[in-house]
C-alpha positions as YAML, in Angstrom:
chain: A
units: angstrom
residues:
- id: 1
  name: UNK
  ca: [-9.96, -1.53, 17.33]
- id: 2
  name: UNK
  ca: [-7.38, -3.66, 15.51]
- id: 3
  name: UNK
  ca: [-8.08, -5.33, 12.30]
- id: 4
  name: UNK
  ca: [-6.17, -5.99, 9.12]
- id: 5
  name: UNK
  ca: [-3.70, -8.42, 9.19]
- id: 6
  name: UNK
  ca: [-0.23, -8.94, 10.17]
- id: 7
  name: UNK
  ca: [2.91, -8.28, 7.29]
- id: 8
  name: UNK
  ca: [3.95, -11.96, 7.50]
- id: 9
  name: UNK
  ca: [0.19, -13.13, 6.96]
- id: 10
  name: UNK
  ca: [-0.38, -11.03, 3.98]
- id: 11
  name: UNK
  ca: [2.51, -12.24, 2.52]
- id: 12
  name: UNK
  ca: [1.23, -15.94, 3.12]
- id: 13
  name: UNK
  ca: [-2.17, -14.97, 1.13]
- id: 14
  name: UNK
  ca: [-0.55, -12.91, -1.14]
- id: 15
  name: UNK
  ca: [1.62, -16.14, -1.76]
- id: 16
  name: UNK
  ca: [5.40, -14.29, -1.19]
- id: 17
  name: UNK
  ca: [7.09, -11.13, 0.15]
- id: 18
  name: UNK
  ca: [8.03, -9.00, -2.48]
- id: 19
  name: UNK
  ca: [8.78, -5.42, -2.29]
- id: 20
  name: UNK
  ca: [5.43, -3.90, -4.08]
- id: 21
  name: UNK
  ca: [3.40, -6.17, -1.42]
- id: 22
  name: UNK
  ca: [5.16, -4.17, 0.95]
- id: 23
  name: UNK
  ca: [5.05, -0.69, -0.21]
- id: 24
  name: UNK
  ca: [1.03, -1.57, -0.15]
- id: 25
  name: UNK
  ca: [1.13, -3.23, 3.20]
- id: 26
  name: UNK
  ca: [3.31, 0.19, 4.49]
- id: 27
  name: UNK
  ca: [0.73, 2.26, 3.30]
- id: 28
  name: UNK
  ca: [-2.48, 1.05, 4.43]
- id: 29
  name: UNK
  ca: [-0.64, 0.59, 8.21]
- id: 30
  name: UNK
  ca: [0.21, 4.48, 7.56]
- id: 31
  name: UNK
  ca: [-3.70, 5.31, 6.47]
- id: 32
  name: UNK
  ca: [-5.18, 3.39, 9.78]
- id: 33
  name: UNK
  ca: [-2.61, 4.61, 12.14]
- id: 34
  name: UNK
  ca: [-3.39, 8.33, 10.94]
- id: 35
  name: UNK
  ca: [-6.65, 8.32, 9.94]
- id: 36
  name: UNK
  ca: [-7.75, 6.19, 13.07]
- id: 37
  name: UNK
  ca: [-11.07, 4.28, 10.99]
- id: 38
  name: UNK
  ca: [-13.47, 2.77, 13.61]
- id: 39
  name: UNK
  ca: [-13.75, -0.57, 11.88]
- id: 40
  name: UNK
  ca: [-12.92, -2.47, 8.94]
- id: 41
  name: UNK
  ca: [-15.92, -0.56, 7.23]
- id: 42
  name: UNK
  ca: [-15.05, 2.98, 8.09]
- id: 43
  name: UNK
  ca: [-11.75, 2.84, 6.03]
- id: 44
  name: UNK
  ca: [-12.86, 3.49, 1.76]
- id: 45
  name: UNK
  ca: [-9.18, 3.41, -0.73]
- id: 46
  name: UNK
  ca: [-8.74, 3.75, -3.92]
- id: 47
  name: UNK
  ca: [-5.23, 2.63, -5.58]
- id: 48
  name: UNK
  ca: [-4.23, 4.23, -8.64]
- id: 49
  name: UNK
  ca: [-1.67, 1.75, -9.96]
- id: 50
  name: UNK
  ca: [-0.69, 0.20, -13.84]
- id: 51
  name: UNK
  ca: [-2.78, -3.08, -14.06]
- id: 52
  name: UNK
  ca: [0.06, -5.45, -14.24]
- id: 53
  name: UNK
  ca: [2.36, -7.35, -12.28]
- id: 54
  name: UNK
  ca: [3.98, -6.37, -9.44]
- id: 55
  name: UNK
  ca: [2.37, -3.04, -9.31]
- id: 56
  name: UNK
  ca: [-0.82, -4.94, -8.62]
- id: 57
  name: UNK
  ca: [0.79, -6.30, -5.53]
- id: 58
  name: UNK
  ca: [0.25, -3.16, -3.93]
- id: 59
  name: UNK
  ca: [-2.77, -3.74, -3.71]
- id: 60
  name: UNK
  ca: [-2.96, -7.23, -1.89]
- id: 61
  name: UNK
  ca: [-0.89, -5.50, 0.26]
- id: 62
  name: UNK
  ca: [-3.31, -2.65, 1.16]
- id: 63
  name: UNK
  ca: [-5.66, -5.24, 1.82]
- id: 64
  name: UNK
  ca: [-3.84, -7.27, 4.28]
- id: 65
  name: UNK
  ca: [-2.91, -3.96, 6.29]
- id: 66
  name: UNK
  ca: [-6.25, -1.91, 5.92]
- id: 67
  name: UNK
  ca: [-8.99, -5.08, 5.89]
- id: 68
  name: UNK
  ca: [-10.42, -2.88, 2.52]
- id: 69
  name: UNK
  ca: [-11.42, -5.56, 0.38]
- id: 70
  name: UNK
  ca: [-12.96, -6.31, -2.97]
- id: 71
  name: UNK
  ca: [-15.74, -8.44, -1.17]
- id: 72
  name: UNK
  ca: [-16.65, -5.69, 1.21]
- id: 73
  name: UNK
  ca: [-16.56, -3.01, -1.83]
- id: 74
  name: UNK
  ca: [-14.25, -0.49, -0.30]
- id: 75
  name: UNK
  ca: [-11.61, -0.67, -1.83]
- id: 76
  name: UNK
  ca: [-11.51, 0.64, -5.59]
- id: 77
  name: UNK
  ca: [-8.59, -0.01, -8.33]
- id: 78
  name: UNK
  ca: [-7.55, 2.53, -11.03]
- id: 79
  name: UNK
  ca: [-5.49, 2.37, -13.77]
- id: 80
  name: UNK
  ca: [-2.73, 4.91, -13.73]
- id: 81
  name: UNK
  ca: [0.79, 5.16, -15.29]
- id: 82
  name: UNK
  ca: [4.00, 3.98, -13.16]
- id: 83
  name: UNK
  ca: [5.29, 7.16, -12.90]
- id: 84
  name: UNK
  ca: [1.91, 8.31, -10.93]
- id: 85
  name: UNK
  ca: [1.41, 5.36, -8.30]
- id: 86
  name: UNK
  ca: [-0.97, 6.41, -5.42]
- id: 87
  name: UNK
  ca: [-3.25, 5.31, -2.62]
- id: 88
  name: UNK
  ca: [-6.36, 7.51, -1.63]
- id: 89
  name: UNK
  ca: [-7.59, 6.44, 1.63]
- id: 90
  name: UNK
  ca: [-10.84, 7.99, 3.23]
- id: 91
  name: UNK
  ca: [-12.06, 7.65, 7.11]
- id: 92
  name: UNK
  ca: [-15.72, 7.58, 6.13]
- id: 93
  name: UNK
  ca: [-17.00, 9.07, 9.13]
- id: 94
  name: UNK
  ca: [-15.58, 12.36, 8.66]
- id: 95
  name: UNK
  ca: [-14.47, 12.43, 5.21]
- id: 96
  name: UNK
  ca: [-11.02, 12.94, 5.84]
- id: 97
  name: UNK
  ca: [-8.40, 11.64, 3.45]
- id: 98
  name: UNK
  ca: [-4.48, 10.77, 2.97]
- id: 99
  name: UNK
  ca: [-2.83, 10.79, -0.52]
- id: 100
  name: UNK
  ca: [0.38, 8.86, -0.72]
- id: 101
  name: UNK
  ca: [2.12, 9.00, -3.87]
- id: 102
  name: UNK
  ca: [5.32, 6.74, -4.33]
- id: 103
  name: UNK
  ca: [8.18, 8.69, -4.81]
- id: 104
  name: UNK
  ca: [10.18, 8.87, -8.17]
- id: 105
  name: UNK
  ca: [13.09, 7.29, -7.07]
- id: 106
  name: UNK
  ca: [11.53, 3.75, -5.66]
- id: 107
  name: UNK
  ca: [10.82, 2.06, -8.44]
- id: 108
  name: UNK
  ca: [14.06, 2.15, -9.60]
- id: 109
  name: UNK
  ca: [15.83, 1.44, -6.24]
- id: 110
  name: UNK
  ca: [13.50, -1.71, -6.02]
- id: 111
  name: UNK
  ca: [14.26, -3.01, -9.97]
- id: 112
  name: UNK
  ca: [17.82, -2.57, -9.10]
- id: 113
  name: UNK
  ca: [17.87, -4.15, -5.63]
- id: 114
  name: UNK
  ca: [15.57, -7.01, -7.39]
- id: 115
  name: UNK
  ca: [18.32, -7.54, -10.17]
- id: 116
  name: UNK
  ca: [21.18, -7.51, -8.44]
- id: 117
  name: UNK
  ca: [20.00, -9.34, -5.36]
- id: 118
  name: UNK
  ca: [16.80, -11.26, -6.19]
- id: 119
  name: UNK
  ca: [13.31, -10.77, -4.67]
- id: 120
  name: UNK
  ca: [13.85, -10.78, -0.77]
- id: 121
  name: UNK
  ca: [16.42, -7.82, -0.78]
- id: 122
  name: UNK
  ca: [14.08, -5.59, -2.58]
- id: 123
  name: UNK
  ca: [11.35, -6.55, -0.07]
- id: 124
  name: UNK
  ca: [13.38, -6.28, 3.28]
- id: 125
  name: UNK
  ca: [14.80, -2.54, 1.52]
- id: 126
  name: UNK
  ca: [10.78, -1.45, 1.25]
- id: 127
  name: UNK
  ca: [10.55, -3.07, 4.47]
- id: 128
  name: UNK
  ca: [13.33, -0.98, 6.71]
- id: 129
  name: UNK
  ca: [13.56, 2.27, 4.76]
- id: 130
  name: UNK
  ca: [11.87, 5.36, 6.29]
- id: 131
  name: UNK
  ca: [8.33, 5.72, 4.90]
- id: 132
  name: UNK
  ca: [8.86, 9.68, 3.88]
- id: 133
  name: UNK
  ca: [11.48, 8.00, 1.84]
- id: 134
  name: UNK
  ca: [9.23, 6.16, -0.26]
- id: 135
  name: UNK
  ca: [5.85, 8.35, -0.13]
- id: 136
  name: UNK
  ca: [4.97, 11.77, -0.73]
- id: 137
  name: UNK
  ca: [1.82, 12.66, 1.86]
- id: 138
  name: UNK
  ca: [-0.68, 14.53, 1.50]
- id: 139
  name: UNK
  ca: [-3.47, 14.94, 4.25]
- id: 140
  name: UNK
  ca: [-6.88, 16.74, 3.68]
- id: 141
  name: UNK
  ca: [-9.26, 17.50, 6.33]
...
């Protein structure tokens, strides 16, 4: 079944491409492809992330890619501390979840891609760089 929506249409609701949208949108297309949910409903996250901008962009991101929403109540925000940025997600019909935890090394990459060469640059980095690059993965059964 496909839902969620495309990278360039997230970026349209979220309002701009930026590289934390990404990471979030990378993510959630990770969680569906490997934990296969049977609709939008099946799929249950929880985002561990500090509450301010752009770490919150993460999480319009894993939105757009995973169709968890506020409105539909499965998808759950946490306050955490930068240096321990995660996503939970859970395939509700057999319990079965992936941890991704952003790697040390990202945030840093993306503040110095952002200062040096604006907005776009940091985004299209997020965007090409291998994913066990910027996650750590953890899958429970």
């Amino acid at each position: 079944m496909v839902f969620g929506l495309s990278l360039e249409e997230t970026a349209k609701l979220h309002g701009h491409k930026g590289p934390w949208l990404v990471l979030g949108y990378r993510a959630g297309k990770r969680a569906r492809k490997i934990l296969n949910p049977l609709s939008e409903h099946d799929l249950y996250c929880v985002v561990y992330v500090p509450l301010k901008t752009p770490y919150t962009c993460i999480i319009d991101g894993v939105q757009g890619s995973t169709s968890c929403t506020l409105g539909k109540q499965n998808i759950e925000i946490k306050e955490s501390s930068a240096d321990n940025i995660r996503i939970v997600f859970v395939k509700r019909k057999t319990s079965r979840k992936l941890e991704m935890k952003l790697k040390e090394n990202v945030e840093e990459e993306i503040n110095k891609l952002y200062e040096k060469y604006g907005l776009s640059k940091a985004a299209k980095w997020v965007e090409g760089e291998k994913l066990c690059n910027l996650f750590e993965e953890k899958l429970y059964d």
